[in-house]
C-alpha positions in Angstrom: 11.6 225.2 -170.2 9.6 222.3 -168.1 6.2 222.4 -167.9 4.9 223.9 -164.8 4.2 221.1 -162.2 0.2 222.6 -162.7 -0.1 222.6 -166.1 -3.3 221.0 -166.9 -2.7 217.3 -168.3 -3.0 216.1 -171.8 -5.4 212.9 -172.8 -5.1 210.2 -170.7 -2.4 207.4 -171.7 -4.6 204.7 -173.8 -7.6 207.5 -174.1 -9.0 208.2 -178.0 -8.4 211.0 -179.4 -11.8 211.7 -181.0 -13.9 211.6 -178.0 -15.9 215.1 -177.1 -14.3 217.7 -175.3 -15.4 219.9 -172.8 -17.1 223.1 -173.9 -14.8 226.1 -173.5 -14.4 227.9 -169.9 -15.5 224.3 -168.1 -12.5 222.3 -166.8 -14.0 220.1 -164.2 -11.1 218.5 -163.9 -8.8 221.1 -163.0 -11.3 222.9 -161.1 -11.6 220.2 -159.0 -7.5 219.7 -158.2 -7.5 223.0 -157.4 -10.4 223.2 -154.9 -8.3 220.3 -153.3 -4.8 221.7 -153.0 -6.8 224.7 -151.8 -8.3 223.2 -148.9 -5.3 221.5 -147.9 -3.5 224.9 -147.9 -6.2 225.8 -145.6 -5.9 223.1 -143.5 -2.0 223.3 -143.3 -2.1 226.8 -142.4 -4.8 226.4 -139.8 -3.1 223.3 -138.3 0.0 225.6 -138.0 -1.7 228.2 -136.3 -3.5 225.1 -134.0 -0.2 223.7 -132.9 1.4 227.0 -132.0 -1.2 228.3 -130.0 -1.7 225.1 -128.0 -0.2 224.6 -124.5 2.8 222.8 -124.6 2.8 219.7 -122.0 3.0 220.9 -118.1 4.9 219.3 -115.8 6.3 219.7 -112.2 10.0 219.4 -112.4 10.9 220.4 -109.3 9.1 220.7 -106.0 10.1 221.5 -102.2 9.8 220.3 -99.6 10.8 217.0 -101.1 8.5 213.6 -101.4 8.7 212.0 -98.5 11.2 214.3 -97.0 10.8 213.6 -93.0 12.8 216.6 -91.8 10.8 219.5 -93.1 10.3 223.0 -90.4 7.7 223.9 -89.2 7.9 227.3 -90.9 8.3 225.6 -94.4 6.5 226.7 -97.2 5.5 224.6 -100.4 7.4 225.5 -103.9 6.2 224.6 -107.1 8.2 224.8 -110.5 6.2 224.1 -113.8 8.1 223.1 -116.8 6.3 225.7 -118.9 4.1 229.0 -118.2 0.8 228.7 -117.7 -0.2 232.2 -118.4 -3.5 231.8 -119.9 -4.7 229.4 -116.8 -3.0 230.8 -114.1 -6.5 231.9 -112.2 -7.1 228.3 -112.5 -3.6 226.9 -111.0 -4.5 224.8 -107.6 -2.2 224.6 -105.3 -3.3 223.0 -101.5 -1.9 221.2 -98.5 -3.4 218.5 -96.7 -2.8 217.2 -93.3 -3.4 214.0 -92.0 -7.1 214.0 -91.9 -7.0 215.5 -95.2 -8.5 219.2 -93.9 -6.8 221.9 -96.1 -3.6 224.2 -94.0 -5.0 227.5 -94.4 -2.3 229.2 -96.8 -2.3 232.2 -99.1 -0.8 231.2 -103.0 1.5 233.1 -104.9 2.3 233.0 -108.2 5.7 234.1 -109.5 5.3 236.5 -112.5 6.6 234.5 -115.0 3.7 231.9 -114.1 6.1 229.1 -114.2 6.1 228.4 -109.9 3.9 229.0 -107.4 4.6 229.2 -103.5 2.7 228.6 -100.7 2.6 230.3 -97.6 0.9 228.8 -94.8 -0.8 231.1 -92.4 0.8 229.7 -88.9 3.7 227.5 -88.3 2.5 223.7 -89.4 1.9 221.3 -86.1 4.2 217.5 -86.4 2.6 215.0 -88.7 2.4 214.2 -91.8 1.0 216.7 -94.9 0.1 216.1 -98.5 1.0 218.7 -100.9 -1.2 218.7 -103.8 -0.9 221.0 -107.7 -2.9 220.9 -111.0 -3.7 223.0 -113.7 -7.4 222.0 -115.1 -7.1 220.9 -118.8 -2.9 221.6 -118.8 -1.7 219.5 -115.9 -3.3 217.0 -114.2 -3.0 216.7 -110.3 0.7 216.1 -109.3 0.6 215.1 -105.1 3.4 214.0 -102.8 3.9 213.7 -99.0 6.2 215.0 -96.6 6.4 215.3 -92.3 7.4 217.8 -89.8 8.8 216.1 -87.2 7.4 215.6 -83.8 9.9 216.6 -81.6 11.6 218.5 -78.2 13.6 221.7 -78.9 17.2 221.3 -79.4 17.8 222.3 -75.9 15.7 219.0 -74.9 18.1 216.0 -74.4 17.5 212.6 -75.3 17.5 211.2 -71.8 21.0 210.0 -70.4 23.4 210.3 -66.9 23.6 214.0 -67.3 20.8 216.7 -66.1 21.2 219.6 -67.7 19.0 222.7 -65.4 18.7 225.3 -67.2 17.2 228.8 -66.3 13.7 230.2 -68.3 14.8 233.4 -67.8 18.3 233.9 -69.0 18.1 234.0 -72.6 21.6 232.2 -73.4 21.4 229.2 -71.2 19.8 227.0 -73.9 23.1 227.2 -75.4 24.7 224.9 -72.5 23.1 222.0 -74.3 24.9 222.8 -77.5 28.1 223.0 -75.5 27.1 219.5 -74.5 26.7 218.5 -78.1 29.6 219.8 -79.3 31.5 218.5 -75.9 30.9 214.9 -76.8 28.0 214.5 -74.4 24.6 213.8 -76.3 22.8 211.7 -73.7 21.4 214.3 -71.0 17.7 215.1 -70.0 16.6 218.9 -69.4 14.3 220.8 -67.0 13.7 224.1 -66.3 14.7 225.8 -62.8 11.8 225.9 -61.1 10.6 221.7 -61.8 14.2 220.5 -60.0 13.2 218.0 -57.9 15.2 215.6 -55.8 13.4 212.6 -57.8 15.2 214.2 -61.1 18.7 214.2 -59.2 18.3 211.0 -58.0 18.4 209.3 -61.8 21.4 211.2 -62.4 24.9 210.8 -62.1 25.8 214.7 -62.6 24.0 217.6 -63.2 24.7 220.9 -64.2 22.9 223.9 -62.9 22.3 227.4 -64.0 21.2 230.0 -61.6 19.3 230.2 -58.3 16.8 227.3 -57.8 15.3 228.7 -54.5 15.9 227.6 -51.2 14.1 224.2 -51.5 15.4 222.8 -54.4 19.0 223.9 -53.5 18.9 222.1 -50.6 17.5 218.9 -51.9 20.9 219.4 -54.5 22.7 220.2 -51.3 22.1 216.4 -49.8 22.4 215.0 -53.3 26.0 215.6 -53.5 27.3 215.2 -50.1 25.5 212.1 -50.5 28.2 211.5 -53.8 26.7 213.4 -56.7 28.5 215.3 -58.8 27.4 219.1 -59.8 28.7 221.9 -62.4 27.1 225.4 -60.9 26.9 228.4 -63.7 26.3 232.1 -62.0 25.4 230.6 -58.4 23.6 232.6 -56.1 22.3 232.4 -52.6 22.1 228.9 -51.5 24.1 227.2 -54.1 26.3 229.9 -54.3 27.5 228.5 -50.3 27.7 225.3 -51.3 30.3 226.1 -53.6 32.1 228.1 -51.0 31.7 230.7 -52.5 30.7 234.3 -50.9 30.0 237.9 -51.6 33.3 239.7 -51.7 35.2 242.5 -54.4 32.9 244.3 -57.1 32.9 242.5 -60.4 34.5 242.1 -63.3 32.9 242.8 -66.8 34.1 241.4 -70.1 37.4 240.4 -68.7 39.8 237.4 -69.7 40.0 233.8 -67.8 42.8 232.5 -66.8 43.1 228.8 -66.3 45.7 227.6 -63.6 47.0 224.4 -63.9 45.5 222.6 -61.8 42.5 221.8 -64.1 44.4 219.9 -66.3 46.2 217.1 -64.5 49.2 219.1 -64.5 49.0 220.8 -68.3 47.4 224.0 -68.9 44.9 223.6 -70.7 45.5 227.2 -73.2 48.6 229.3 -73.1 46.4 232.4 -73.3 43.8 234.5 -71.2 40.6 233.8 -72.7 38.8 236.6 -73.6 34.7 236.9 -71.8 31.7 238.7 -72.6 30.1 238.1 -69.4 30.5 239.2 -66.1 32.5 237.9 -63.6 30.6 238.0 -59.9 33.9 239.0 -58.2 32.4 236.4 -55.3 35.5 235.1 -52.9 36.4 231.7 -52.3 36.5 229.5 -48.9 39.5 228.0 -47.6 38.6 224.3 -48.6 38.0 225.4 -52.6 40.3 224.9 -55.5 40.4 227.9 -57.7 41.4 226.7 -61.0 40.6 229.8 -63.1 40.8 233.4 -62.4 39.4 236.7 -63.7 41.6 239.8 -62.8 42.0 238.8 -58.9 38.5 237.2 -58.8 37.8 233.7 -59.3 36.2 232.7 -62.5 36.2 228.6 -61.9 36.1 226.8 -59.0 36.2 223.0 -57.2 34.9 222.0 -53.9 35.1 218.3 -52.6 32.1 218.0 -50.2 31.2 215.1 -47.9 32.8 212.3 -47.5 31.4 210.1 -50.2 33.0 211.7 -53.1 30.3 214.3 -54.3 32.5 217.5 -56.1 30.9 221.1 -57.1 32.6 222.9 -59.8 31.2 226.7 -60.5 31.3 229.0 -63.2 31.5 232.8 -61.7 30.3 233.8 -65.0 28.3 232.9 -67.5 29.6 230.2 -70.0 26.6 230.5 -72.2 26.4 234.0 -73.0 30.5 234.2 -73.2 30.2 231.4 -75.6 27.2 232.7 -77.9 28.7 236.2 -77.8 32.1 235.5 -78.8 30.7 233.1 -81.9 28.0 235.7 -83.4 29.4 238.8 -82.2 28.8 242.3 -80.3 24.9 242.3 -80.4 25.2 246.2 -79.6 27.0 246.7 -83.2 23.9 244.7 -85.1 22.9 247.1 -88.3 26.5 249.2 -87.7 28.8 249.4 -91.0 31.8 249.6 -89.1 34.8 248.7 -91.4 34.1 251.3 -93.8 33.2 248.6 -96.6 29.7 248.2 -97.7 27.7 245.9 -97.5 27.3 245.1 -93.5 28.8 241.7 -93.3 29.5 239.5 -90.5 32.7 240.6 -89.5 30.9 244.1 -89.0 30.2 242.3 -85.8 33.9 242.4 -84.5 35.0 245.1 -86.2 36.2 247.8 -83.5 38.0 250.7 -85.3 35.1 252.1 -87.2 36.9 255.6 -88.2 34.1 257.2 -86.0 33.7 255.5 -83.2 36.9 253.2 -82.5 36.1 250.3 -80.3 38.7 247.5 -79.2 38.2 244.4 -81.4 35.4 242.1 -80.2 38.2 239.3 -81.1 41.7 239.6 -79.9 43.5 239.6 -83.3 46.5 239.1 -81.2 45.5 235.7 -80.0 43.3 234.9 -82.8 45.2 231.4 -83.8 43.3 230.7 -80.2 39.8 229.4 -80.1 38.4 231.6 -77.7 35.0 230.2 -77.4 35.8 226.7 -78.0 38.5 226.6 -75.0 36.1 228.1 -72.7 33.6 225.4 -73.8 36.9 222.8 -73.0 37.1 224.2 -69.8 33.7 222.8 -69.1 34.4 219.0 -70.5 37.9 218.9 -68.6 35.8 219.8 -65.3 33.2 217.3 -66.0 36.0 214.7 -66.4 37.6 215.6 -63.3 34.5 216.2 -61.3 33.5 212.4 -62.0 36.4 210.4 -62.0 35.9 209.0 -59.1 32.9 208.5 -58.7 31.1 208.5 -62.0 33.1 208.3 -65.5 31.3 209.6 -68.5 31.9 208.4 -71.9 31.5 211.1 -74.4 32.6 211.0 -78.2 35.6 212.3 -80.3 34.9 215.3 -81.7 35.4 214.2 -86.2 35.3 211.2 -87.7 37.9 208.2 -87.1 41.0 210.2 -85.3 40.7 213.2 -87.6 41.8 216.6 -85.5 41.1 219.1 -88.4 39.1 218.7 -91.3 38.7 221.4 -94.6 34.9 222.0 -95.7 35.6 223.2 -98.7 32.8 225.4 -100.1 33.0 228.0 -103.6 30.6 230.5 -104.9 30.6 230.3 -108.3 29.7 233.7 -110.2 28.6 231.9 -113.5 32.0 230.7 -114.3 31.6 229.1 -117.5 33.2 225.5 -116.1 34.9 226.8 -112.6 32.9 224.3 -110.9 32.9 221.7 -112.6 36.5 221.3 -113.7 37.4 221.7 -110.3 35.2 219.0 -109.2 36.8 216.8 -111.7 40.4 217.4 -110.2 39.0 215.8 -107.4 37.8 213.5 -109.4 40.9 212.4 -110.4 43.0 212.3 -107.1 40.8 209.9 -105.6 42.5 206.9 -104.8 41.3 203.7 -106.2 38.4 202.2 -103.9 38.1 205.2 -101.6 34.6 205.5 -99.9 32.7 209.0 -100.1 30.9 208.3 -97.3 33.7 207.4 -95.2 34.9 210.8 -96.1 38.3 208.8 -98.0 37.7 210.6 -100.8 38.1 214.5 -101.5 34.8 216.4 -101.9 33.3 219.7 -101.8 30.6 222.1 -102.2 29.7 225.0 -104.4 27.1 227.4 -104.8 26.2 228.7 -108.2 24.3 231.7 -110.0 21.9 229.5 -112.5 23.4 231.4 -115.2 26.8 229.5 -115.2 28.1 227.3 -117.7 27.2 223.8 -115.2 24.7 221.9 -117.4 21.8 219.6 -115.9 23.3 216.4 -116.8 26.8 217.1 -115.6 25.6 218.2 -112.3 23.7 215.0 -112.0 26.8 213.1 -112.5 28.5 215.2 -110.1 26.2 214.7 -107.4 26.0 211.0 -107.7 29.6 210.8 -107.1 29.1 213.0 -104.0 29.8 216.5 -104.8 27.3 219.1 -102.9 25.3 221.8 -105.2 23.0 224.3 -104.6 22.1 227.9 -105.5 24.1 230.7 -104.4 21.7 233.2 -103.4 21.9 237.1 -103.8 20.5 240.2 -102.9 23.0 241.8 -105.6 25.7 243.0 -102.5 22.1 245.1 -100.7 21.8 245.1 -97.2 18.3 243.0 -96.8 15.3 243.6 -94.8 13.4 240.4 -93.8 11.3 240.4 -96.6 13.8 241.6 -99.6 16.1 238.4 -98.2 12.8 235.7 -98.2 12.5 237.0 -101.4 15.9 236.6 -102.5 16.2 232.8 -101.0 12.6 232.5 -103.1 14.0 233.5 -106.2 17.3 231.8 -105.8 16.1 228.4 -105.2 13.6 228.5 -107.5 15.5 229.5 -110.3 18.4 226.8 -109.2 15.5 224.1 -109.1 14.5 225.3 -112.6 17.5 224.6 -114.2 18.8 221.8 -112.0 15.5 219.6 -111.0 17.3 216.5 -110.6 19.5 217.8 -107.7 18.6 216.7 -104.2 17.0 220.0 -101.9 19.9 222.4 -100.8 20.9 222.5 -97.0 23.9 224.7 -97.1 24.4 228.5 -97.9 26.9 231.3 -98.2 24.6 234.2 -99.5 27.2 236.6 -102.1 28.5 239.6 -100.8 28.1 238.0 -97.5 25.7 240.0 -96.5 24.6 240.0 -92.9 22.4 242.6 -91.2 22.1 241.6 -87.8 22.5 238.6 -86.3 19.7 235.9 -86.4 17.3 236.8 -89.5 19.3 234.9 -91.8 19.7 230.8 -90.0 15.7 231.6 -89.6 14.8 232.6 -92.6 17.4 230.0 -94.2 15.8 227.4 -92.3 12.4 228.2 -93.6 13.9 227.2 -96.7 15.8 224.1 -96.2 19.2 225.6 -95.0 20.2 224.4 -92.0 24.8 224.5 -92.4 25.2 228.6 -92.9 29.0 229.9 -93.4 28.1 233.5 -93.7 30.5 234.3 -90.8 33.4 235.2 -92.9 37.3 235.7 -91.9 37.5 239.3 -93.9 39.0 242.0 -95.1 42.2 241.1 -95.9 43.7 244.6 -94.2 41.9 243.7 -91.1 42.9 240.5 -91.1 46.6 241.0 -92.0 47.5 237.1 -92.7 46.7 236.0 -89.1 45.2 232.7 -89.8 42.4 231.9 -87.0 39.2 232.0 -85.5 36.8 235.2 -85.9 34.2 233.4 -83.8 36.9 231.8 -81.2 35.6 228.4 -82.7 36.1 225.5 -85.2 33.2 224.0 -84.8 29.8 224.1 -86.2 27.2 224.6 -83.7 23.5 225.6 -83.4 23.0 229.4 -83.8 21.6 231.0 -80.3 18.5 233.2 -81.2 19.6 235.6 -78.6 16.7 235.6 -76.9 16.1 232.3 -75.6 16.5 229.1 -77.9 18.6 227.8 -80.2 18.1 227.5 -83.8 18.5 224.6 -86.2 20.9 225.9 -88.7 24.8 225.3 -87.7 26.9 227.9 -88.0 30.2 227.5 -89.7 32.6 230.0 -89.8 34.6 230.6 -93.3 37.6 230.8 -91.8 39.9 230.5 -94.8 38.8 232.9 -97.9 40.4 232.9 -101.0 40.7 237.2 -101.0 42.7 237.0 -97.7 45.2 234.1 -98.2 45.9 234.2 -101.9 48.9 232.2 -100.9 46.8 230.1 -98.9 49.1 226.9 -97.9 51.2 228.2 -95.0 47.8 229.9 -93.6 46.5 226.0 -94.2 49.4 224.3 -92.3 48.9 226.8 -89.4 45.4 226.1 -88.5 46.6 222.0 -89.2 49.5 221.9 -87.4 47.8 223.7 -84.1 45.0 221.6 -84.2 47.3 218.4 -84.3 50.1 220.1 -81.9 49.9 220.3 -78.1 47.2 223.1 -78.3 44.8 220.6 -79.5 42.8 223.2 -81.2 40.7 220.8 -83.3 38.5 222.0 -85.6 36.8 222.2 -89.2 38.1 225.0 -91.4 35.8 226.4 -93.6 36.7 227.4 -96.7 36.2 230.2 -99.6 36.8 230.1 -103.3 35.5 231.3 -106.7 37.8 230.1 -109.0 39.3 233.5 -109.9 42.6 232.3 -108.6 44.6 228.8 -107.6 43.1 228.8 -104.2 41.1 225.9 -104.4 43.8 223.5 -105.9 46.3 224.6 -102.9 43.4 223.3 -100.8 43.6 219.9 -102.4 47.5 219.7 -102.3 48.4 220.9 -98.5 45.2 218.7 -97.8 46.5 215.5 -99.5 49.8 216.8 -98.1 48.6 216.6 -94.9 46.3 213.7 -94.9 43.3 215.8 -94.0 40.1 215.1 -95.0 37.8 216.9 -97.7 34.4 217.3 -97.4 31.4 219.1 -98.4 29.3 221.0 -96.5 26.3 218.4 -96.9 28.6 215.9 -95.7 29.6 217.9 -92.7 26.2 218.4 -91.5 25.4 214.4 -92.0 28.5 214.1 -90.2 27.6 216.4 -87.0 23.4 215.5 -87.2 24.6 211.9 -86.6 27.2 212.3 -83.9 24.8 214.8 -82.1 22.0 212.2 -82.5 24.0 209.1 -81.3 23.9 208.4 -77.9 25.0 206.5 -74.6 22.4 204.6 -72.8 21.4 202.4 -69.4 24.6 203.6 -67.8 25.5 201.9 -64.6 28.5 201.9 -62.3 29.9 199.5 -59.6 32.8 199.9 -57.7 34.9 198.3 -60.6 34.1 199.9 -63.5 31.0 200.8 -65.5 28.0 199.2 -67.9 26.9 201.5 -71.1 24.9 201.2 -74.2 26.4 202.6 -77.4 23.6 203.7 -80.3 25.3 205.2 -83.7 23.3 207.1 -85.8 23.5 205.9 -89.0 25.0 209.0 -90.4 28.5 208.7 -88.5 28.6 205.8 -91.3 30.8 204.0 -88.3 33.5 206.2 -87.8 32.0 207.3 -84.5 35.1 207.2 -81.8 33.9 207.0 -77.8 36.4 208.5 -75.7 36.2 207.2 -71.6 39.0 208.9 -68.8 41.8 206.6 -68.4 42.2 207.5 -64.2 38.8 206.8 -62.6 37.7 205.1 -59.8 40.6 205.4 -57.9 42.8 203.1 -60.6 43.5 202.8 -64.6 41.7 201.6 -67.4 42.5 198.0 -67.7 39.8 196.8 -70.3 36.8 197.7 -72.6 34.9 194.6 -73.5 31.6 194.9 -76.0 29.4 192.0 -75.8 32.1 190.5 -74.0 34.6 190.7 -76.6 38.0 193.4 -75.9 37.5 196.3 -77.4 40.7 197.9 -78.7 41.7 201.2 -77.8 44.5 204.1 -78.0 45.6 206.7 -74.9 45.4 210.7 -76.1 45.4 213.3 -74.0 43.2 215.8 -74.1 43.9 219.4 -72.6 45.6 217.3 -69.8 43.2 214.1 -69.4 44.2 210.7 -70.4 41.3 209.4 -72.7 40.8 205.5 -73.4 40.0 206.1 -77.6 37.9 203.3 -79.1 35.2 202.5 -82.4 31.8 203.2 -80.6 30.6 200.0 -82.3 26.3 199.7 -81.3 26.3 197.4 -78.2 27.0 197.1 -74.4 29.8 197.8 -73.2 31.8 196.7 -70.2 34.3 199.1 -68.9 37.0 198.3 -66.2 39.7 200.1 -63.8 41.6 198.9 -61.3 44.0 200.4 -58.9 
């Protein structure tokens, strides 16, 4: 047997034998090795228990609002996520925000319970400007600071300027919404006031305006000269004065939540929708003069009419309802059914909202299912654009914009919730991947791309979605409330825990601005945009085409529209969060190419019903791939939810400027938000000014462009390059 490796040595190599030995019991020698390896036992042990009790290294990974983010809400609040816990200093965590003079935001601080993210909250909305978000942890992480702005500007309902006056009434709580029809219309450039500041000086800068409600006898009259001296006006709801000046007068009671029906002389001939379209607003029941054109009836009232007055050219058009509230309605829903579980399937989801046949208490549909291939809401809003167009031919042409990228008609968001699929996403994203045709451009929407929303727990790793978002894919954190109807609070705390546990496991991913909360839960109305917004959302497609039994394979429009537009608040306003309605979900068209083609094929028929689809899947069946076929099928493009907010941000933010007319033709200005990444189209009436379109020139150079007609109106199509712009007609 060896030695033990302790075993006490023999004489030293060379040593002599003979010399004296140590007196029995006294090793000093071995003593002392001993004493050694026993302190560094000590010392081992103690520096073991010294590096498992110290704190690991802190850092922030993940923070929001973002450094230098410039489009933060004023109701943000600040969200901080630590790479470890800091349990045993968390009395000591600082979290503060700065403004500009570098005064702290009064805020309260909360700490999450595991101690790894703090929140917060300031105590009123912050003003515009700039504010400096600072966190440290004395002795564990030193101070970590970035910047960020709430911007300083007007309301959505506040136009950038342009020919159009938009005059809207402060006390009826849906006319705000007229300058989101204007938006989504094409028509960006147009300056707002409020009823009771119309002046003539206003009208005078303006080549049309359109009026809601009574101004008062004064300012009616002043529009009264305005237009028999050539301008152009759109009345909504007309009373007294104006109400005469559109020949119109008191006559049979009214109708309530009745259908328009469009005659065809609004269209140059075509009718603009085979259909009634369905109103939630009243209809005055007022009667028409003999010299007015009634182009659109309710029952045996008129609903929309046209009077020529004076002799220089100057038109009224009139709404006998009112467009707004019809509008808003019909996209979010029967306001009297908010909080109602009406088809017998908890949670209370969107579609609660036009759900009639609740087993005790059946109601008709809010939405005719009958007509639902038929936009509801968006042809009333077309009815409003063909007017304009007529209204100003000829006198006043307007440009206004195409309504998608390039000449696209219909366009698939494709969005998925992904329940912690161990590689749903992510292997779906890579048969994208690999479709994409050699050079195509993301940006110029040439390649397919989507979004998905994930629980943290899935099997999507940090790296990967990295990658995946650098090649243009959309991710963000699918938040829950576990399929509860939420008070306010419960679903701030759900979008709080959500995104924070998302940013936790994903802190390289730019902040999310899209959501479909699971379950789809939706108790009432406007909580959710608001409260989404507070968090960064601002593209919500929580209003969801569902249940399958209701629905009964009827591809169309729940809301009456395919386009994503600013959620009314209901009660005067607009919020900044589009609404996007999922109109094709996995559960309901299983088999969902033919359902696909529909929606396609009418949007690129003669009913021009144009529109982006939204989309559900989950990866729990084929869905998503049949999305990518009958889209590269079709040729229609594939995008994410980010990129369809870039896409409408930028078109609503570009603009036509210094406008001017002369008996030949018309001067503009074109200025493209960056965003529209230069597939912004500009769209100018072929029959004006008495003649056709002969030329569009910019800087002097021809400007090509293609005829389409739109719900009867001949539009000159061209690339709204930046620059000025010469356009011409001649008879």
């Amino acid at each position: 047997m060896a030695a033990p490796r302790w075993a006490p040595p023999g004489p030293r190599p060379g040593g002599s034998g003979d010399a004296p030995r140590a007196a029995p019991g006294r090793r000093p020698g071995w003593a002392v090795r001993i004493a050694v390896l026993g302190l560094l036992a000590v010392a081992v042990v103690a520096g073991e228990a010294w590096w498992s009790a110290r704190e690991p290294t802190v850092e922030v990974v993940a923070h929001f609002p973002a450094a230098g983010a410039g489009d933060v809400p004023s109701t943000a609040r600040v969200d901080v996520v630590l790479s470890h816990p800091v349990a045993d200093q968390v009395d000591q965590l600082r979290l503060v925000l700065r403004d500009r003079g570098g005064r702290d935001v009064p805020a309260a601080v909360h700490v999450d319970p595991a101690r790894r993210a703090a929140e917060l909250e300031p105590v009123e909305a912050l003003a515009p400007g700039e504010y400096t978000a600072v966190v440290a942890v004395p002795g564990v992480l030193d101070p970590v600071e970035w910047t960020f702005t709430v911007p300083a500007r007007d309301v959505p309902t506040r136009g950038p300027g342009g020919p159009i006056l938009l005059v809207l009434d402060p006390d009826d709580r849906y006319d705000d919404f007229l300058a989101e029809i204007l938006r989504a219309e094409g028509y960006p450039s147009f300056t707002t006031v409020e009823l009771p500041d119309l002046e003539a000086s206003a009208l005078a800068e303006h080549q049309v305006a359109l009026v809601s409600g009574d101004p008062g006898p004064r300012a009616s009259a002043a529009l009264g000269r305005w237009v028999a001296g050539g301008g152009d006006a759109v009345l909504f709801t007309p009373g007294g004065d104006l109400a005469r000046l559109a020949g119109l007068g008191p006559g049979t009671s009214a109708v309530r939540h009745g259908a328009l029906e469009v005659d065809s002389g609004l269209g140059a001939g075509d009718q603009p929708v085979g259909v009634p379209l369905r109103l939630h607003a009243r209809a005055s029941g007022e009667v028409a003069s003999d010299d007015v054109e009634v182009v659109g009836r309710v029952g045996s009232v008129p609903g929309v009419t046209v009077r020529e007055v004076g002799p220089a050219g100057g038109t009224v058009a009139a709404f006998t309802f009112d467009l707004a509230r019809s509008v808003v309605l019909t996209r979010q829903g029967n306001p009297a059914w908010v909080g109602e579980e009406r088809d017998g399937i908890a949670p209370i989801r969107s579609n609660d909202l036009f759900y009639g046949a609740r087993q005790d208490d059946p109601r008709p549909d809010w939405v005719d299912l009958d007509s639902v291939e038929v936009p509801h809401a968006y042809e009333l809003m077309r009815v409003l654009s063909t007017l304009l167009a007529r209204v100003t031919a000829s006198t006043r042409p307007l440009p206004r914009w195409w309504y998608f990228p390039d000449d696209a008609e219909a366009v698939l968001v494709v969005a998925a919730d992904d329940h912690a699929t161990e590689s749903g996403t992510a292997d779906f994203f890579e048969r994208m991947l690999a479709g994409d045709s050699a050079g195509c451009d993301v940006a110029r929407w040439e390649c397919a791309r989507a979004t998905s929303w994930l629980y943290p727990e899935s099997g999507m790793t940090a790296e990967r979605a990295d990658r995946l978002s650098r090649q243009g894919f959309d991710l963000g954190a699918h938040v829950t409330t576990h399929c509860q109807n939420w008070s306010r609070k419960s679903l701030d705390l759900a979008f709080t825990d959500g995104l924070r546990r998302f940013r936790e496991r994903f802190p390289g991913l730019p902040a999310q601005r899209g959501s479909r909360l699971h379950c789809i839960v939706w108790s009432d109305p406007v909580t959710q945009p608001r409260i989404g917004r507070a968090h960064g959302v601002r593209f919500d497609m929580n209003y969801y085409y569902w249940p399958r039994e209701w629905v009964r394979g009827r591809e169309g429009f729940m809301t009456g529209s395919g386009m994503p537009m600013r959620f009314s608040d209901l009660d005067g306003g607009l919020i900044d969060v589009y609404q996007q309605e999922t109109h094709l979900v996995d559960e309901v068209f299983a088999d969902g190419a033919e359902a696909v083609r529909g929606l396609v094929s009418r949007a690129r028929g003669p009913e021009g019903y144009y529109g982006a689809f939204g989309t559900h899947l989950d990866f729990t069946d084929d869905f998503g791939d049949q999305l990518l076929a009958v889209g590269r099928e079709l040729d229609v493009p594939l995008v994410s939810a980010d990129q369809m907010l870039d896409w409408v941000d930028g078109r609503n933010a570009s603009t036509v400027e210094d406008v001017a007319w002369d008996e030949a033709g018309m001067r503009f200005s074109v200025r493209a938000d960056e965003r529209t990444a230069g597939m912004l189209r500009g769209m100018l009436p072929v029959r004006a000014l008495g003649g056709e379109l002969t030329s569009i020139r910019r800087a002097g150079r021809p400007a090509q462009h293609e005829v389409r007609v739109v719900k009867g109106v001949a539009y000159a199509v061209f690339d709204a390059t930046p620059g000025r712009y010469r356009a011409s007609w001649s008879s």
